[in-house]
N, C-alpha and C positions, 0 to 999 in steps of 0.2 A: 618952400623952395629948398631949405637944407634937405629936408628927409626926401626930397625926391631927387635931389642931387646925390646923396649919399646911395639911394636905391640902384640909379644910373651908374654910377660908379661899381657899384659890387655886381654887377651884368656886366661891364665888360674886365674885370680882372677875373670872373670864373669864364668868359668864352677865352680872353687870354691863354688861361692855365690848362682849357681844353684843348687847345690847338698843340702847344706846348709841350703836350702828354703822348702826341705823337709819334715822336720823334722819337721814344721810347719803348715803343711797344715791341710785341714778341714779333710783328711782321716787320719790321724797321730790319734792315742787315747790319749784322752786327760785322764792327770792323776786324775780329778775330778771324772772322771764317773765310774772310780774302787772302788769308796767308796760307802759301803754300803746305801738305799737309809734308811731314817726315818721313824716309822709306827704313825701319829696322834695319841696322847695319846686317852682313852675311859673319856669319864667325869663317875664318879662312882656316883649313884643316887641308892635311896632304893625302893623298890614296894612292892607292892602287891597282890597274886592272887584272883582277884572275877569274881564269878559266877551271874547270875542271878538268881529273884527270882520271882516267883508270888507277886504282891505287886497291891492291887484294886486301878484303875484308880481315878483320880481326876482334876477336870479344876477348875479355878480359874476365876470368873466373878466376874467386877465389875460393881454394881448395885448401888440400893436404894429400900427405903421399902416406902409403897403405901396401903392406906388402899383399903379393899376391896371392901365396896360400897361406892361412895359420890354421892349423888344426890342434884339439886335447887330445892325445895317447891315454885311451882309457883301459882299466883291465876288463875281459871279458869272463875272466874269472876271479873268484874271490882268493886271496891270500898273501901270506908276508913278502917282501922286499926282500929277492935275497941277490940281487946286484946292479949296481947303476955302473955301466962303464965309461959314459961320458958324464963331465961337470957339467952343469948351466953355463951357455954360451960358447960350447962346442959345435964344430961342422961336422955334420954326418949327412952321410948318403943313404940312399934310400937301402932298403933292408938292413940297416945295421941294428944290431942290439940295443935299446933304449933302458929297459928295465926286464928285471928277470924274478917269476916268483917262484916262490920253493913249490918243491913237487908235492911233496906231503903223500897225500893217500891216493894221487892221483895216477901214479907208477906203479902202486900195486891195485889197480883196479883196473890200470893196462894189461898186465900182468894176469891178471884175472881174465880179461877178456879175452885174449889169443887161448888161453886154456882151451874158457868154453868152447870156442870156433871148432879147434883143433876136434874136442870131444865130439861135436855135433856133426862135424865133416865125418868123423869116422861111422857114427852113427846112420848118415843119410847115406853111403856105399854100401854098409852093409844090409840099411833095407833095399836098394836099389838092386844089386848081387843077387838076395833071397826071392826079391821080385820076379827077376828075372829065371829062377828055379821053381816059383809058383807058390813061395812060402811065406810072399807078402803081398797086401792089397793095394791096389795103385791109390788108396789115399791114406795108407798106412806109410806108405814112399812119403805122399803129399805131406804130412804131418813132419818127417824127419827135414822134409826139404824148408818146411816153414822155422824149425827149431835151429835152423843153420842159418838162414837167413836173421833171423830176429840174434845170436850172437853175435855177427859178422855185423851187424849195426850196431850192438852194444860196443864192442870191437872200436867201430871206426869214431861214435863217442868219444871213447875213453883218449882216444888219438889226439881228438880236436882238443881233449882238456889238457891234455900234455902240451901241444903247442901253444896254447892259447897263456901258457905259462910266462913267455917271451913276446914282448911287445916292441914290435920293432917298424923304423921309420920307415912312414908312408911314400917320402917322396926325400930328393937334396934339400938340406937347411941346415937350420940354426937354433939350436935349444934353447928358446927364451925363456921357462920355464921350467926348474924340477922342483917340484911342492913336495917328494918325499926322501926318507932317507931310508937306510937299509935298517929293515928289522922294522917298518909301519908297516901296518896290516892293511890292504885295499879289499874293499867293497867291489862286486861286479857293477864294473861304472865308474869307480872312483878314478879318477886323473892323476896319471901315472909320469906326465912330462908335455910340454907343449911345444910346438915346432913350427917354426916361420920359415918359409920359401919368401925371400926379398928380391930374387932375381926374375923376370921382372921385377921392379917397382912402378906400381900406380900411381897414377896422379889424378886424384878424385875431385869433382867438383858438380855443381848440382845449375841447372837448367834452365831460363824461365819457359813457359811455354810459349811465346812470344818469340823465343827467335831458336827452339830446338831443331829448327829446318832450317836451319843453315848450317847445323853443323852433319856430317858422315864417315863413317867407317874410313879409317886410312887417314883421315885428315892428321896436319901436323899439326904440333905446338909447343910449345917454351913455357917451364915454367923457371920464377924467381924463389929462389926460398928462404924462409927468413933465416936461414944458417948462414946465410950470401951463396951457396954454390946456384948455380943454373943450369939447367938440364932440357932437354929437347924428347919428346915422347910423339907416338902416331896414338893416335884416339881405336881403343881396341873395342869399345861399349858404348852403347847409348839405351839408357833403358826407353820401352815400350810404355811403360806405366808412369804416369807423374804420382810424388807421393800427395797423399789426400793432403797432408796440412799445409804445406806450403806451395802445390803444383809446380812444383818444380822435377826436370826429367835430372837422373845420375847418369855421369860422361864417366868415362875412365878412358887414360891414358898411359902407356905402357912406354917405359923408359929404362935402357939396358943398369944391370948394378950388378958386374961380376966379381966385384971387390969388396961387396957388402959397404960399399962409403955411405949412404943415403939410408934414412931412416926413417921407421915408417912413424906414421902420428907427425910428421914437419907442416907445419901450418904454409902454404904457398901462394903466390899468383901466376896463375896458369892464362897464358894468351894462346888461344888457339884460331888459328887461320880459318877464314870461313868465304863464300861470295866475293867474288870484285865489285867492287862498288864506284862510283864516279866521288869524288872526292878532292878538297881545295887546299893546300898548303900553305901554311900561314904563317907572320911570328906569332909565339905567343904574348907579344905585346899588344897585339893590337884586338885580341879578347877582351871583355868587359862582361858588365855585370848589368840587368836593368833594376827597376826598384822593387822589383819581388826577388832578385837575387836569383836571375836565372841566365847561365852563362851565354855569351853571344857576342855576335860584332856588331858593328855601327855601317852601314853602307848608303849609297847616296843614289837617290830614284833619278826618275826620269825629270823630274820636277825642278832638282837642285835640293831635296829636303832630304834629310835624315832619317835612317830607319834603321831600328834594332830588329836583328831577325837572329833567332834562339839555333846553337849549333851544339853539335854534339861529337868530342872529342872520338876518334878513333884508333890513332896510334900517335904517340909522343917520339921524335927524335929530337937529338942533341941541337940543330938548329933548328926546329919548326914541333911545328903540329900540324896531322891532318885531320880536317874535320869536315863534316857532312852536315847537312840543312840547307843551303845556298842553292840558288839557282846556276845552270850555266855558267854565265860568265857576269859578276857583279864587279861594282866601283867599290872594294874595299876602302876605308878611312883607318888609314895608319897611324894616324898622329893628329890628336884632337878629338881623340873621342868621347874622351869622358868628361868635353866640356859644352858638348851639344847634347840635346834631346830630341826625341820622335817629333819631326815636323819643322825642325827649324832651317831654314835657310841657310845654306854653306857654301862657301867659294874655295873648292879642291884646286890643289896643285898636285897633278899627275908625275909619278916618276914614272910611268912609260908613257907609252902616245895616246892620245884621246882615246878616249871611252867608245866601243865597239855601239854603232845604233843598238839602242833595246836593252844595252846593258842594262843591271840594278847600281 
């Protein structure tokens, strides 16, 4: 009777404990999941409605200014230095005296050639004369007429060596260079003085090929330069050819300098006007940065969420910036932007009237 008492007993504290286990289980509802769930509060940030606007294109190259002719004054003949009438950094106009070499032997070999002429002229009338008497042959004539001709060239030689003595400027400038002094001896070729024309001055700068069609002949532009003066030029070049290594097209810009102030070799930033573009005006406070470090604003969709969309600076003024990438007309975020991320929930307050249907 005990052991079947005992047996009876442990039959019902395990259907007990089964029933019991119930109550438990993973189909049982749990009392957690009755409670309301939480809605992510919205971050509250203020915006802005903008539109675009026509606003004329501008690119921003950086350059330098480059005068517009420089040429080396070479001799064309060989011989000593026998005058410099201007210093290094003299103004001279075109044909003036630059350098002068001695004559040496080249005056009596002028000298010499007006002789010969002289002799061979006499020579070719009197067979012409005789000819004409029947006492010379028409190529007895031909012979005196070639010996006249062949000194009247030696002749006009000896001329070109005589002037070639005086090297004198090509064009108006400025002697940036005199490498010799009187009494050195020049090589035919050797550089005898160098001469810069700075009037124009250029303003040089290089192209990508990505946006060399937007810029044209006559266009304006401004350059800064790092001396602080600032100058305004019309775009006189655009090269035809990108150079191979870097494909980039050469601009050049022509900016008056009748005062010689502006110097060539000035490292610059040259903005030059290009296309109208539709374009947003902005503070530049309300720019940001995403996590690759790519510049942009913060604007608010259709949804109520947050979106970075990447902009690209155009032209800087004192109060704004104008910048391009934007649609139309978007819900700029003013204030609060760099505390929201791509996707999150936001309650704008508007400093103008609601948000146009469809706006971003």
């Amino acid at each position: 009777m005990k052991r079947s008492h005992v047996i009876a007993g442990g039959v019902v504290l395990a259907i007990g404990a089964w029933m019991l286990s119930g109550q438990f289980s993973d189909d049982a509802p749990k009392a957690h999941n009755n409670e309301p769930e939480t809605t992510p509060a919205r971050v509250k940030v203020r915006g802005e409605i903008i539109t675009a606007q026509p606003h004329p294109g501008e690119a921003v190259i950086r350059g330098r200014t480059e005068a517009s002719r420089k040429v080396d004054l070479r001799a064309r003949v060989q011989g000593h230095v026998a005058a410099l009438p201007f210093l290094q950094g003299s103004e001279v106009k075109k044909g003036d005296l630059i350098c002068k070499l001695t004559v040496d032997a080249r005056g009596a070999n002028a000298e010499e050639a007006r002789a010969l002429v002289a002799s061979r002229r006499l020579d070719y009338n009197a067979a012409e004369e005789l000819a004409r008497r029947g006492h010379r042959s028409p190529s007895q004539v031909a012979t005196a007429k070639a010996a006249l001709d062949a000194a009247q060239a030696a002749l006009k030689r000896a001329e070109i060596a005589m002037s070639d003595i005086d090297i004198t400027a090509p064009f108006d400038g400025v002697i940036e260079a005199l490498p010799v002094e009187i009494g050195d001896f020049l090589n035919e070729g050797g550089v005898c003085a160098r001469i810069v024309d700075s009037d124009p001055m250029l303003l040089i700068g290089q192209v990508s090929e990505r946006d060399i069609n937007g810029f044209k002949i006559g266009g304006t532009g401004r350059a800064q330069l790092v001396t602080g003066e600032t100058v305004d030029g019309v775009v006189s070049f655009i090269a035809s050819t990108a150079e191979p290594a870097t494909r980039t097209f050469r601009i050049e810009l022509e900016t008056p300098n009748p005062d010689g102030s502006l110097r060539d070799g000035i490292t610059a930033d040259i903005r030059i006007a290009t296309a109208t573009v539709d374009a947003h005006f902005i503070s530049p406070a309300s720019l940001t940065l995403n996590d690759e470090g790519i510049l942009g604003v913060r604007v608010v969709d259709e949804e109520s969420r947050a979106r970075f969309i990447p902009v690209t600076i155009i032209a800087n003024r004192s109060d704004g910036v104008w910048i391009t990438g934007l649609p139309q007309t978007v819900k700029l975020i003013t204030v609060g932007q760099e505390y929201v991320s791509d996707g999150a929930q936001v309650d704008v307050t508007y400093s103008n009237p609601s948000p146009a249907e469809g706006a971003l």
